[in-house]
C-alpha positions in Angstrom: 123.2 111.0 68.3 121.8 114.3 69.8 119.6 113.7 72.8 116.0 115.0 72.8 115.0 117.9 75.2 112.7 117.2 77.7 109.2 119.0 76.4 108.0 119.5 80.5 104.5 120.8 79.0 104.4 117.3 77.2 105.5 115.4 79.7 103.1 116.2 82.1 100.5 115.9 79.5 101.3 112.0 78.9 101.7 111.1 83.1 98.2 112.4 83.1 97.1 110.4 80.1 98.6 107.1 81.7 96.9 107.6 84.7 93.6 108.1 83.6 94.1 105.6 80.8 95.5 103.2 84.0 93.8 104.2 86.8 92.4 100.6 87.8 96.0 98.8 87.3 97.9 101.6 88.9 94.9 101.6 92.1 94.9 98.0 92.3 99.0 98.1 92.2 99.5 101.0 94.4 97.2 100.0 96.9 98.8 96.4 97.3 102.6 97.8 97.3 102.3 101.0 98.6 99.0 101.4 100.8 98.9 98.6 102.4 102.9 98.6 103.5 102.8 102.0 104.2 99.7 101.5 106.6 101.5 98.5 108.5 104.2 100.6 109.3 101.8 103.6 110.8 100.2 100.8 112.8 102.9 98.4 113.9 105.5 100.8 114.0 103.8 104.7 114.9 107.6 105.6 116.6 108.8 105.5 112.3 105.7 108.0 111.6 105.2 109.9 114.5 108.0 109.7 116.6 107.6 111.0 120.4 110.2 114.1 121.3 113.3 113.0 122.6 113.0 114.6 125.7 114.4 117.5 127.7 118.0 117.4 127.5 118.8 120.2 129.9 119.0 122.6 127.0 121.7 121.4 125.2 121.6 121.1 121.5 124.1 118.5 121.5 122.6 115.9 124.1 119.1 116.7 122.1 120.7 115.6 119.0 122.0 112.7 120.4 119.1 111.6 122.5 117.4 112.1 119.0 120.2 109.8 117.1 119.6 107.0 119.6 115.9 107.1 119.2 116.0 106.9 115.5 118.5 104.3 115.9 116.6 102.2 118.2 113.6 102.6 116.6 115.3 101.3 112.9 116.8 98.4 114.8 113.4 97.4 116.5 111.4 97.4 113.6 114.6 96.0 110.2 112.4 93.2 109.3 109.2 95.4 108.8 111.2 97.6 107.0 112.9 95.6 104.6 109.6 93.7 103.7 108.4 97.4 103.3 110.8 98.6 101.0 111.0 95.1 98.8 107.4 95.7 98.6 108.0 98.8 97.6 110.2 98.3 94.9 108.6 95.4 93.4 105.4 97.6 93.0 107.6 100.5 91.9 109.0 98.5 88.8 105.9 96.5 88.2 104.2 100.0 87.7 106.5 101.0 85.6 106.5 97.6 83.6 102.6 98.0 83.3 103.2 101.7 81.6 105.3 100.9 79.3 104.2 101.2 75.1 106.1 98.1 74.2 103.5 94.7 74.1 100.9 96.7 76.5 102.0 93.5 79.4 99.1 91.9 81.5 99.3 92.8 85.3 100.4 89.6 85.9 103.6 90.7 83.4 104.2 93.6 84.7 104.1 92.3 88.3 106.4 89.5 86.9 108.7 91.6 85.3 108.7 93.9 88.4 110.2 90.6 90.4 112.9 89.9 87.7 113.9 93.6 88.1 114.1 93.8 91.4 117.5 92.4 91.9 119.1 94.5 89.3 117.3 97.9 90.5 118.6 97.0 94.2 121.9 96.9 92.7 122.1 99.8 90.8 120.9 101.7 93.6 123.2 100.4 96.4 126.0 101.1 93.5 125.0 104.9 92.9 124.5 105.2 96.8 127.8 103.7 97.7 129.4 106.1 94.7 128.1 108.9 95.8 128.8 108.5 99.5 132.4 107.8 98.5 132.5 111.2 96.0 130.9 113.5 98.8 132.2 111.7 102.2 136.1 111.5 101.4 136.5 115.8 100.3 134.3 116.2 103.1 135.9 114.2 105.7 139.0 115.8 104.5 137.7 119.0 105.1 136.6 118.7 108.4 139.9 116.9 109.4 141.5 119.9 108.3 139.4 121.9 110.9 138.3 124.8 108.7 134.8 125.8 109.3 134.4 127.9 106.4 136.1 125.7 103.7 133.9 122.6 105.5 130.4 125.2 104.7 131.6 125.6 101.4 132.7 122.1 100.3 129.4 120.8 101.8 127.3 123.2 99.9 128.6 122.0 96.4 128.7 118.5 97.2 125.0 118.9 97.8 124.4 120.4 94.7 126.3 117.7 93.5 124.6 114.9 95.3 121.4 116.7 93.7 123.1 116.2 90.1 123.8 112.9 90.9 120.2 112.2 91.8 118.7 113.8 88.8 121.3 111.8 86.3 120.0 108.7 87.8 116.6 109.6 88.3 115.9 107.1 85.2 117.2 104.1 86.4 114.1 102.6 87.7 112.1 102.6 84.4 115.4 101.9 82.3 115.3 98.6 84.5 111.8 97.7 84.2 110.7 99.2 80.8 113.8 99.1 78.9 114.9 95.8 80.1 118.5 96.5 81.4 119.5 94.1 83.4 122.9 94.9 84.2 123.1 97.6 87.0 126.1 99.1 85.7 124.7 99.9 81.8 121.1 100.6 83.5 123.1 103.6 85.3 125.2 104.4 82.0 121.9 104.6 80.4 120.4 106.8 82.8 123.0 109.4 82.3 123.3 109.2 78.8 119.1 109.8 78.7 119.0 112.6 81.0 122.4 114.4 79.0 121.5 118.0 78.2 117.6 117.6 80.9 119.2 118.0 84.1 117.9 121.7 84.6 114.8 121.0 82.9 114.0 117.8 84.6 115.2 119.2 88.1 112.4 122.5 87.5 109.7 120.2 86.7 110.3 117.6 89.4 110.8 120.7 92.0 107.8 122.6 90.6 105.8 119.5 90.4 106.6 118.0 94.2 106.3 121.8 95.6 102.9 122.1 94.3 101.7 118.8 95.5 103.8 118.2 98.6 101.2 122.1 99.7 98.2 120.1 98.9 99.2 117.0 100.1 100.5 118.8 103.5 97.1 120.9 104.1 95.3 117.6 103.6 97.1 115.6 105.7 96.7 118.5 108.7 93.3 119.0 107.9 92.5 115.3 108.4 94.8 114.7 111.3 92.9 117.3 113.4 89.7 115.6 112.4 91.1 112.6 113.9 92.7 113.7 116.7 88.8 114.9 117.9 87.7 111.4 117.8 90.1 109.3 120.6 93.7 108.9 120.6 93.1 105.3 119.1 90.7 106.4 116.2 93.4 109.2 115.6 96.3 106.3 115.1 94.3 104.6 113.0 93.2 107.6 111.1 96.6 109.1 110.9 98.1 106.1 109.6 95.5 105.6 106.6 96.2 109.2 106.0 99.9 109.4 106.0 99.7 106.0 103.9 97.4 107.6 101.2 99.5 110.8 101.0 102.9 108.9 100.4 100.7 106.4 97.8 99.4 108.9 95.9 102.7 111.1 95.7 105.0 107.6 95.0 102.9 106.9 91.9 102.3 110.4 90.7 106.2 110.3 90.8 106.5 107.1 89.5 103.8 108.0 86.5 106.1 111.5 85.6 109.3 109.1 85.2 107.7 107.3 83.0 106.6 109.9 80.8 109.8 111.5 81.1 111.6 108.4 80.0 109.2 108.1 77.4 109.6 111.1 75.5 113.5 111.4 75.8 114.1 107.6 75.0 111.6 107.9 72.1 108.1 105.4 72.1 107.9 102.3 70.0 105.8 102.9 67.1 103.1 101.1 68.3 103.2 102.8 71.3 102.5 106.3 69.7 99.1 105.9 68.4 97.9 104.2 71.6 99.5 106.6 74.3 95.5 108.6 74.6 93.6 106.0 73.8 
């Protein structure tokens, strides 16, 4: 069967359609599993957002590095639980929004949010799966490399195994809404599936992600800065607080615009049910 080719103009024309057709599911959604997580990390946890410099390290770029490394490292291992409940949060509203945008049955929220627990698992695995395999495919060449103590061939391996670490991202960029729309439990076909979707899209889907995030990631930037010197003006405690509803807002409202194109790109290259055509601009 020949795969469909991703229509970018289209695409973006049915994300936008969901989310005004959605906008009180998605807010109500995005606000309990992405907001309010978010926020609790800027409050309980401002070293994750904001984190202080490492301090002066007598000029060397090596002892700043590390002094850096042990300050991330610190401040992951202070603060696991947080983040675990953060990102299980996280998913589960992730696949539960996907659930809810789906054009086969049109679920309930409490459906979706259901079927986003049932998903979890699997998603979790298929991601741990693709992150271990791609570790594996770029680390060992690479380790090689280095071992062999050739800067130049170490540059050059590294710079394709980015690009193909990119690949890799963009053939399972699907995997979330094959998981909670498709209903592919297994982690290993959800992947298969993934790649066999996004077969012959990988430039086009790549463009239109990049274009799309550039374009945002500017406005959402200049907001953010805009906002955070307001805040700053008003008391170092105001400007936590602020900060932190701003930063949590910013990432909400990019996680579901992303989460909203995925679905429309998974949409229109695995094909809507035909009840779902006549009901996608309602």
């Amino acid at each position: 069967m020949t795969n469909r080719k991703l229509d970018m103009g289209k695409a973006w024309t049915q994300a936008t359609a969901l989310m005004g057709s959605n906008k009180d599911t998605i807010s109500a959604i995005a606000g309990l599993f992405f907001f309010l997580p978010g926020l609790s990390v800027a409050l309980f946890a401002p070293e994750m957002v904001n984190p202080e410099p490492a301090g002066p390290a007598g000029g060397n770029p090596e002892a700043a590095f590390q002094a850096m490394m042990a300050q991330i490292t610190q401040a992951y291992t202070e603060n696991w639980v947080l983040l675990a409940a953060v990102t299980i949060a996280q998913f589960v509203g992730s696949l539960s929004l996907l659930a809810l945008l789906t054009d086969r049955g049109r679920p309930t929220v409490g459906e979706a949010l259901a079927t986003g627990l049932k998903s979890s698992p699997s998603y979790l695995a298929g991601q741990i799966i693709s992150g271990l395999g791609i570790a594996l495919v770029i680390g060992l060449p690479l380790g090689i490399a280095a071992a062999a103590g050739s800067v130049m061939t170490t540059v050059l391996i590294g710079f394709v195994l980015v690009l193909f670490g990119l690949y890799a991202f963009i053939k399972f960029s699907l995997l979330a809404p094959v998981v909670a729309i498709d209903g592919e439990r297994n982690p290993f076909k959800a992947l298969a599936r993934s790649w066999r979707l996004t077969k012959g899209n990988s430039v086009r889907i790549t463009v239109f992600l990049a274009l799309l995030f550039i374009t945002i990631g500017i406005i959402a930037a200049l907001v953010a800065g805009i906002l955070g010197l307001v805040m700053s003006a008003l008391g170092s405690q105001i400007a936590t607080i602020g900060n932190g509803i701003v930063n949590a807002g910013v990432n909400t409202l990019m996680g579901v615009i992303f989460l909203v194109v995925i679905a429309a790109i998974h949409r229109q290259l695995a094909g809507e049910s035909p009840e779902g055509l006549a009901a996608t601009f309602e």
